[in-house]
DRENLO-944953 format. One record per residue: x, y negated, z negated of N, C-alpha, C in turn; residue in one letter. Coordinates in steps of 0.02 Angstrom, whole numbers, plus 50000, padded with zeros to 5 digits. Layout:
<pts>
XYZXYZXYZA
...
</pts>
This chain:
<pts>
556934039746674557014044146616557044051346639X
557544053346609557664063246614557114066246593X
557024073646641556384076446605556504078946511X
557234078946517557464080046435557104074946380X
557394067946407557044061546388556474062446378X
556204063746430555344063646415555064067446379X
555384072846400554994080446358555074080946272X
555744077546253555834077246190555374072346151X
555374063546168554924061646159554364065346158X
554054064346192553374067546196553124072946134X
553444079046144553494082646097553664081946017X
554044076146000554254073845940553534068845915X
553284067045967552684062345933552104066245929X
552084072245983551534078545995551494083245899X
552014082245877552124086845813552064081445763X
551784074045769551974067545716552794069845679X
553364068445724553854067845684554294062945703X
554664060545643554974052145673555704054945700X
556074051045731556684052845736557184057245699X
557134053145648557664055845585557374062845540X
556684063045549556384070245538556444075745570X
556604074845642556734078845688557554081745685X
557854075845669558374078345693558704081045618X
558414079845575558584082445499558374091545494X
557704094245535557534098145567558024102945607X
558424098845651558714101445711559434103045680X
559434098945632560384098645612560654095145640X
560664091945689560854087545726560844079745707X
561094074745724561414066645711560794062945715X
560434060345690560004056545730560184050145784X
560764047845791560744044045841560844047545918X
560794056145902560954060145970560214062946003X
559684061545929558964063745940558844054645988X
559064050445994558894042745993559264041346063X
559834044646066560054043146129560054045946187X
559734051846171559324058146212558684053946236X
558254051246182557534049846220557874042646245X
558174038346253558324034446281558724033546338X
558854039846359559094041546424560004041846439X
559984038146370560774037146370561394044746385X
560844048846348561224055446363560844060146421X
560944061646474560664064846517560854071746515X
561454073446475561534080946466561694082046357X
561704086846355561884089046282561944095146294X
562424096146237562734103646210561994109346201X
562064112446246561824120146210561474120446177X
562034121146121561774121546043561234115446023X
561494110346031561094104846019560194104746066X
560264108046114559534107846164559144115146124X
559394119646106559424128346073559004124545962X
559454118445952559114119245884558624111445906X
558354108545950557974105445942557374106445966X
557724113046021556814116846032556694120845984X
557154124145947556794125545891556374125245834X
556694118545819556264112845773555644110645792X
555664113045880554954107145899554534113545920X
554784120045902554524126245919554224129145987X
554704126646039554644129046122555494130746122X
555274133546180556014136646221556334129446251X
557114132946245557514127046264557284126546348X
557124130146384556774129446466556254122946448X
555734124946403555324121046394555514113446387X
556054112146330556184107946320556544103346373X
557114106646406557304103346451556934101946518X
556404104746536555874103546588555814106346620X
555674105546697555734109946777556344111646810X
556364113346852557154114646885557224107746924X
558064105846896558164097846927557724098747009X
557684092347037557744090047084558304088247138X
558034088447179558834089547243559194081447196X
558804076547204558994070847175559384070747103X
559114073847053559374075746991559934080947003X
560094085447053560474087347054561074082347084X
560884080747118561544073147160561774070947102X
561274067447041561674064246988562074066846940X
561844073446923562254080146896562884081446923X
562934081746976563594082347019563844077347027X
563784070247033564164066546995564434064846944X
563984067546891564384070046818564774074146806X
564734079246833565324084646857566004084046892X
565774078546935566374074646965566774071546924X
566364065746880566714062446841567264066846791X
566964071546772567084075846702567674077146742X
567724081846786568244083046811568844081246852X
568754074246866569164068746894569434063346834X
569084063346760569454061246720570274061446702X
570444056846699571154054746706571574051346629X
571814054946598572184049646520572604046546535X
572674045746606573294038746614572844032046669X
572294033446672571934026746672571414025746615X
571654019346574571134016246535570224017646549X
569934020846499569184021746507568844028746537X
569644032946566569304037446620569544044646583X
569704044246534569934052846497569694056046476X
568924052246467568304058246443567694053146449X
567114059246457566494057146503566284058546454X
566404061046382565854062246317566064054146276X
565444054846254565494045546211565844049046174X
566224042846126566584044346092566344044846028X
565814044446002565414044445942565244053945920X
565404057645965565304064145955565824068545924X
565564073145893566074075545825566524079145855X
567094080445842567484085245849567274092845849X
567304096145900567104104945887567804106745867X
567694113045824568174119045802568274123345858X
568674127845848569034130345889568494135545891X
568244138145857567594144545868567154141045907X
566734135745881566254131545913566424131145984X
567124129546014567364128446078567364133846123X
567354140346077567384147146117566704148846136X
566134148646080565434149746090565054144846127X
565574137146140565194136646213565344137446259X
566014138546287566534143946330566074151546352X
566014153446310565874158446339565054157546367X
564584153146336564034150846331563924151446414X
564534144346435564424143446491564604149946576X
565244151246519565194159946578564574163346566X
564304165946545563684169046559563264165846592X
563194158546577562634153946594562964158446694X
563544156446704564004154746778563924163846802X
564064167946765563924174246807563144177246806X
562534170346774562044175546774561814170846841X
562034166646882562084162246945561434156546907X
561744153046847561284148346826561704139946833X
561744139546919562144135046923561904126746906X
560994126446913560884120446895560954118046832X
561184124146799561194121846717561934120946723X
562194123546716562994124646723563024116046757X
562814110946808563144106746816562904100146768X
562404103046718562204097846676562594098246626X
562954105046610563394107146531563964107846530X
564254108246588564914108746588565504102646599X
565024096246596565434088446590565424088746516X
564894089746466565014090846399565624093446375X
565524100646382566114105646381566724103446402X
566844102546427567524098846462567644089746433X
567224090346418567344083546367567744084846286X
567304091046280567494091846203568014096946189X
568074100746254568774104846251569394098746263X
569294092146309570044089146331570104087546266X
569644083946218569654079346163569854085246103X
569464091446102570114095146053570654097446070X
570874096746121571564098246139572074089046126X
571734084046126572174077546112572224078846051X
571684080346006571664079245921571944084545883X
572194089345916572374098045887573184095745881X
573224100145812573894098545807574354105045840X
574914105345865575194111145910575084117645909X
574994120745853574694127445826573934127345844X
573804122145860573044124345899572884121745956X
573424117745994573174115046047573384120846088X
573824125746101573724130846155572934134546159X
572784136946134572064138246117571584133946142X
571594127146109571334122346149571454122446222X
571964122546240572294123946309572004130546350X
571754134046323571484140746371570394140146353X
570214136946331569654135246327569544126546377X
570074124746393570044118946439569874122646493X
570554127146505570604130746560569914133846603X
569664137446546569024140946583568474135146587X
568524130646547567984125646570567984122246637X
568784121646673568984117646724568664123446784X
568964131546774568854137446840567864136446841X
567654137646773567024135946800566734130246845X
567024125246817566854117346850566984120146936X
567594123246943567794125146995567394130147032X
567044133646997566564138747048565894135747044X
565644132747014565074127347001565084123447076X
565584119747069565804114247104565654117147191X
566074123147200565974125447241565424128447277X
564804129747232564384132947260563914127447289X
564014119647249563684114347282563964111747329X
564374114147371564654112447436565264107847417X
565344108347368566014103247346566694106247333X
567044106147416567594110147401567834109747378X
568054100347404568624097847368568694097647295X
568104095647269568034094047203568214102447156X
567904106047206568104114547183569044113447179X
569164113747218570034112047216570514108447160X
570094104647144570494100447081570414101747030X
569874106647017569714109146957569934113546943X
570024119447012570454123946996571214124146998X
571484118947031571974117547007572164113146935X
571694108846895571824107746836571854114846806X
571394118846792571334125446777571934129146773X
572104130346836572804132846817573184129146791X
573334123846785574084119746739573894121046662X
572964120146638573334120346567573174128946556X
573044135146589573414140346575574064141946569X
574184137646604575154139746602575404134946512X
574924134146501574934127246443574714132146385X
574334138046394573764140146341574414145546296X
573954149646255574144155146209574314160946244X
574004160346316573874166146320574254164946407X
574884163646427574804160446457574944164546545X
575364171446537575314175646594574664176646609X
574194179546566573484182546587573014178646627X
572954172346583572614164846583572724162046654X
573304161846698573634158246724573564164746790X
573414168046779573214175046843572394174146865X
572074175246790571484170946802571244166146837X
571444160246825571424154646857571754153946930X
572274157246953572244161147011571634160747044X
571434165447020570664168947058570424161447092X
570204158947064569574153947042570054148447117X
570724148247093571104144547157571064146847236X
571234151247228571304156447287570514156347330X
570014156747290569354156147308569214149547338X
569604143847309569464138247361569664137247398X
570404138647405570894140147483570154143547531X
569974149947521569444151947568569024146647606X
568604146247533568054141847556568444135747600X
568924134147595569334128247640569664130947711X
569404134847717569614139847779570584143147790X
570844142647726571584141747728571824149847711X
571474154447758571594160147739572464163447720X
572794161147769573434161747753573904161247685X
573694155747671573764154147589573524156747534X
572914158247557572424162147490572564167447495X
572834173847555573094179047537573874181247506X
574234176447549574874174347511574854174347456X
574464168847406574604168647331574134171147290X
573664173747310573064179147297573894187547280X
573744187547335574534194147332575134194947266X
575534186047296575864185047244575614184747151X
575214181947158574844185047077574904191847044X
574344193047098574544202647089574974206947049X
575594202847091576144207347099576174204847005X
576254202147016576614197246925576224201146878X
575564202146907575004205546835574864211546851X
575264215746894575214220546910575314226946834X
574734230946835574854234446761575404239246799X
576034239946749576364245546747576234253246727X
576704259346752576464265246755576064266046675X
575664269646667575304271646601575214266946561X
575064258246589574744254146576573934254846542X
573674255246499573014255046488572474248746465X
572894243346485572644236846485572024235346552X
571564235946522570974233346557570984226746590X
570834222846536571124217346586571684214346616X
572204216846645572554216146677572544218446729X
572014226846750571864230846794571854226446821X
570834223646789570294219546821570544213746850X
571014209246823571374204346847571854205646925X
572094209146911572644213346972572034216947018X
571584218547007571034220347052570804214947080X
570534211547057570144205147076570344202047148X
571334199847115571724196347138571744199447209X
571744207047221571674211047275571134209147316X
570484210647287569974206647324570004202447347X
570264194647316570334188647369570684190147401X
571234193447407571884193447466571494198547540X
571124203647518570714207147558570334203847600X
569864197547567569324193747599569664186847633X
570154186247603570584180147654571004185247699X
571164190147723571414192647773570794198547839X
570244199347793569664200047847569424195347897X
569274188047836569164181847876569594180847927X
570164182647919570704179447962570674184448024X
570424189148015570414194148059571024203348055X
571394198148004571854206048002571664211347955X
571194214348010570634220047968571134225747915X
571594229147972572014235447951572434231147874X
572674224547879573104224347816572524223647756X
571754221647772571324220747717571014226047691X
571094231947732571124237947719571434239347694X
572264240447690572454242847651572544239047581X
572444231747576572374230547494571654234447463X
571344233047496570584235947455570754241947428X
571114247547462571314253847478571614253247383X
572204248447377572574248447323572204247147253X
571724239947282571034239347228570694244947210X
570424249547259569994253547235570384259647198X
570904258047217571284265947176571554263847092X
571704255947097571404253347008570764254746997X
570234253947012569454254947015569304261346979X
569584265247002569594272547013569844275846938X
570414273446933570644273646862570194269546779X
569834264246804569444260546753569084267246739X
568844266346687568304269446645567524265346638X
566974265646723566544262746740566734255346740X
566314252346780566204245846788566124241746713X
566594237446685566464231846643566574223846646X
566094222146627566144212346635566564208346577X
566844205646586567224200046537567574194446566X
567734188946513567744184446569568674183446586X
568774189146595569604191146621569344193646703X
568754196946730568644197446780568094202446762X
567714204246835567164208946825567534215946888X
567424222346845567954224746882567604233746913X
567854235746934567604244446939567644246846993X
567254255046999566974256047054566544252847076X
566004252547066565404248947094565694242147121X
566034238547088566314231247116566674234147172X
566984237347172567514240047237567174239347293X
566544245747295566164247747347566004240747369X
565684238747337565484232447344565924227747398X
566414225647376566984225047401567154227847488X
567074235547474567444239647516566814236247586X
565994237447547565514237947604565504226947639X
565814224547602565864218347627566364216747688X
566754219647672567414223047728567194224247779X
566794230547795566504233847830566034229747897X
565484226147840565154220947872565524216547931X
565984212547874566344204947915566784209847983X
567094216947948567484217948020566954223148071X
566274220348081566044221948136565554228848143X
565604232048072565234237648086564634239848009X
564104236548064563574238447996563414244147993X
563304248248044562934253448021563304258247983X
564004258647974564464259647942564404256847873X
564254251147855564004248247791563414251747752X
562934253247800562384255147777562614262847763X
562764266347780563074273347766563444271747699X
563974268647691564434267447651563784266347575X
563344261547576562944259547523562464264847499X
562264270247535562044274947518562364279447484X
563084277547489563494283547415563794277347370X
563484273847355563634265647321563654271147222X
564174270547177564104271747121563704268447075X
563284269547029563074265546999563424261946938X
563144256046905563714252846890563404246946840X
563624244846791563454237746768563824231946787X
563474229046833563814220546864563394215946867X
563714208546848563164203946862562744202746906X
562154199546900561564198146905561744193746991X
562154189046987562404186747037562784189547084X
563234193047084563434200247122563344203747144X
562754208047102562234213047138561724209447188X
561614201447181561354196347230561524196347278X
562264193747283562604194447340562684200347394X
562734205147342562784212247392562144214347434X
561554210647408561114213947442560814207347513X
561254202047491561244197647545561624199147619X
562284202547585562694206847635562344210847669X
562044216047640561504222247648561064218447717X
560674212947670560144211247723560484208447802X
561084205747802561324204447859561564210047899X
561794215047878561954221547913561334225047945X
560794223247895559994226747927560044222047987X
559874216747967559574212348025560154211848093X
560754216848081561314217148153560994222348166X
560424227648137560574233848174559674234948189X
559424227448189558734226148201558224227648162X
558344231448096558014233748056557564227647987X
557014224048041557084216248003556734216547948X
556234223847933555734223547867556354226647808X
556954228447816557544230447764557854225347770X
557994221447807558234214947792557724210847740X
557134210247768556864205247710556814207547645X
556664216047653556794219747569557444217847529X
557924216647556558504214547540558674207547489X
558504205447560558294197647552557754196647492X
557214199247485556704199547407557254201947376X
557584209347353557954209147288558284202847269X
558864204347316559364195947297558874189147277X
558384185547287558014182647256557674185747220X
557594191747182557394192747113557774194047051X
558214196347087559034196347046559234189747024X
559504185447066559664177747063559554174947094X
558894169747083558544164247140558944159647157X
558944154747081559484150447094559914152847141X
560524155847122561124156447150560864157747212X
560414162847239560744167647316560154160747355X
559864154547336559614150947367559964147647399X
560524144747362561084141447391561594145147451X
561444153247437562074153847495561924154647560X
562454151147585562224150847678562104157647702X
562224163247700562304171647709561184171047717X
561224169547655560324170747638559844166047693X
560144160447701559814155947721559794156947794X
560384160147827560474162047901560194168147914X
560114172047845559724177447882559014176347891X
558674172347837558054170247829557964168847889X
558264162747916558084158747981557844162748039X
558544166548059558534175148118557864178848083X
557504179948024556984182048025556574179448048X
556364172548032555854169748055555724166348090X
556414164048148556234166548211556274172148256X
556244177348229555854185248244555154188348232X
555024183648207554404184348176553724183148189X
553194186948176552604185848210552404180548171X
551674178448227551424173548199551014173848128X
550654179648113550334180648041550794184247998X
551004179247952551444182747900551234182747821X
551734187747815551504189747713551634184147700X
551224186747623551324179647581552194179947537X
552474187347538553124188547514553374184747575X
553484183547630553854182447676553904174347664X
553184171047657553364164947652553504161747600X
553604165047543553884165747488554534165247476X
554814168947532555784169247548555784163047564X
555494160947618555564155747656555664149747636X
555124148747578555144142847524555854143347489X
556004149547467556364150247416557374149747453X
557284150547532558024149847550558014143847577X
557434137047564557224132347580557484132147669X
556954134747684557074134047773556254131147760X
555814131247729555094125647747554884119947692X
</pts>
């Protein structure tokens, strides 16, 4: 039984309420209050976990339990698999949501769309792989049942359900599975309402797995080629198209550092930051997250991979300030801490290392960057240590 399973039970008999009281309470079906404590459903909508802790008067954290288990996560990511390896030309395999679940509206489909981007840029990836086989259940199924005037729409709320699956996917070491998602992703943008913007987007999310697949050549190639297509024209004042055409710059930058051709990743950043420059501050949406501050960011990652920290560290000291996600500003200071720890400076490395795990645990636990610097700390390290130190330690699971 799921800690969902359990916790709901429990709590529904903790308040004397029967099934059908609860879920009359919640707004919700009662055979979804029934197939929840029976384990049958191991994930649910949002909304549905949001009005039944309400009813039972705890937080939906509460309700859903502890943070999975490495094990609960394995089975999660097989649900994620499934969701996203579903197929409508084999019998049984075109959707991973039972079929007893209602149809969402096209608003409903956006508010969990976007639900789940926030959930994905605030780096809340263990949730994200329990909600986003839902989501992608109930976006394919309103896109079969939508009549043409609404299945493009349908079609760009698939879309972002698939790029998430795709950066999800990826952060659990699942390239491949990252790959197919972002390539479903892009086909039904080219399918959606919206379908130049949509389809640049989903780009991104592609291009990012070429990386992670070591195929730098390719990911700057069509990282580039995007660009060019969403490139805003002179006295353009479309934001997101900047941010998009920025972005797109960034991957082509970071697949040609990797690769080693520093001077050409220089000069895209060069082109990024001079869109940057023109934005009006740093803003988030889920067309891209864009600015100065993202630039620098950007620019001081550059810096790092081609060989010169102390140059980084200079560079971050005229860093703009900026509003960016929670996961981002993670990352950067994971960068940070690896540039300390090249230039021996190991108590600013671990300061580093603490922000980015206070910023985003989850997320910056998972990335190898954190976990390799952790390690080079602590074997540098004396034998009596803080209790913050072994605190990291737990937390980039090296003990």
């Amino acid at each position: 039984m799921t800690d969902l399973a359990a916790n709901l039970a429990r709590l529904r008999k903790a308040r004397d309420l029967s099934q059908e009281e609860l879920a009359e309470a919640a707004e919700v079906g009662t055979d979804t209050v029934a197939r929840i404590e029976q384990g049958k459903r191991r994930t649910a909508r949002p909304t549905t976990i949001d009005r039944l802790a309400t009813a039972l008067g705890v937080t939906p954290q509460a309700l859903g339990g502890s943070a999975p288990s490495e094990g609960q996560n394995e089975r999660s990511i097989e649900d994620l698999r499934a969701a996203i390896t579903a197929s409508e030309d084999i019998p049984g395999m075109r959707d991973l949501a039972d079929d007893d679940r209602e149809l969402l509206s096209l608003p409903q489909l956006d508010i969990a769309a976007h639900s789940a981007w926030a959930a994905y840029v605030e780096g809340q990836h263990d949730r994200l792989i329990d909600t986003l086989p839902v989501l992608l259940g109930d976006a394919r199924r309103f896109v079969h049942a939508s009549p043409d005037d609404q299945r493009s729409a349908g079609q760009r709320v698939l879309s972002t359900a698939y790029r998430l699956a795709a950066g999800t996917a990826g952060r659990f070491g699942c390239t491949d599975l990252a790959w197919i998602a972002a390539h479903e992703g892009l086909d039904h943008a080219r399918h959606c309402d919206q379908p130049e913007l949509e389809a640049a987007i989903a780009t991104r999310y592609l291009v990012w797995t070429l990386v992670r697949q070591h195929r730098y050549a390719e990911a700057e190639r069509v990282a580039t080629i995007a660009a060019e297509r969403i490139e805003p024209r002179m006295l353009d004042r479309d934001t997101q198209r900047a941010g998009v055409f920025g972005n797109l710059l960034f991957n082509a930058a970071t697949a040609a550092t990797l690769a080693g051709a520093h001077p050409r990743a220089g000069d895209l950043l060069a082109e990024a930051r001079a869109a940057a420059t023109r934005a009006e501050g740093d803003w988030v949406s889920e067309a891209a997250i864009f600015g100065p501050r993202v630039a620098a960011f950007q620019t001081i990652e550059h810096t790092i991979r081609a060989g010169n920290p102390d140059e980084a560290v200079r560079l971050n000291a005229a860093i703009p300030n900026g509003g960016v996600p929670a996961f981002w500003e993670a990352g950067h200071r994971l960068l940070m801490a690896s540039a300390e720890l090249a230039l021996k400076r190991r108590d600013q490395a671990l300061t580093y290392l603490a922000e980015a795990a206070r910023l985003a645990p989850d997320w910056a636990s998972r990335q190898p960057l954190g976990c390799s610097t952790m390690q080079a700390l602590i074997d540098h390290a004396p034998r009596r240590r803080t209790h913050t130190f072994a605190r990291l330690a737990n937390l980039y699971r090296l003990v």
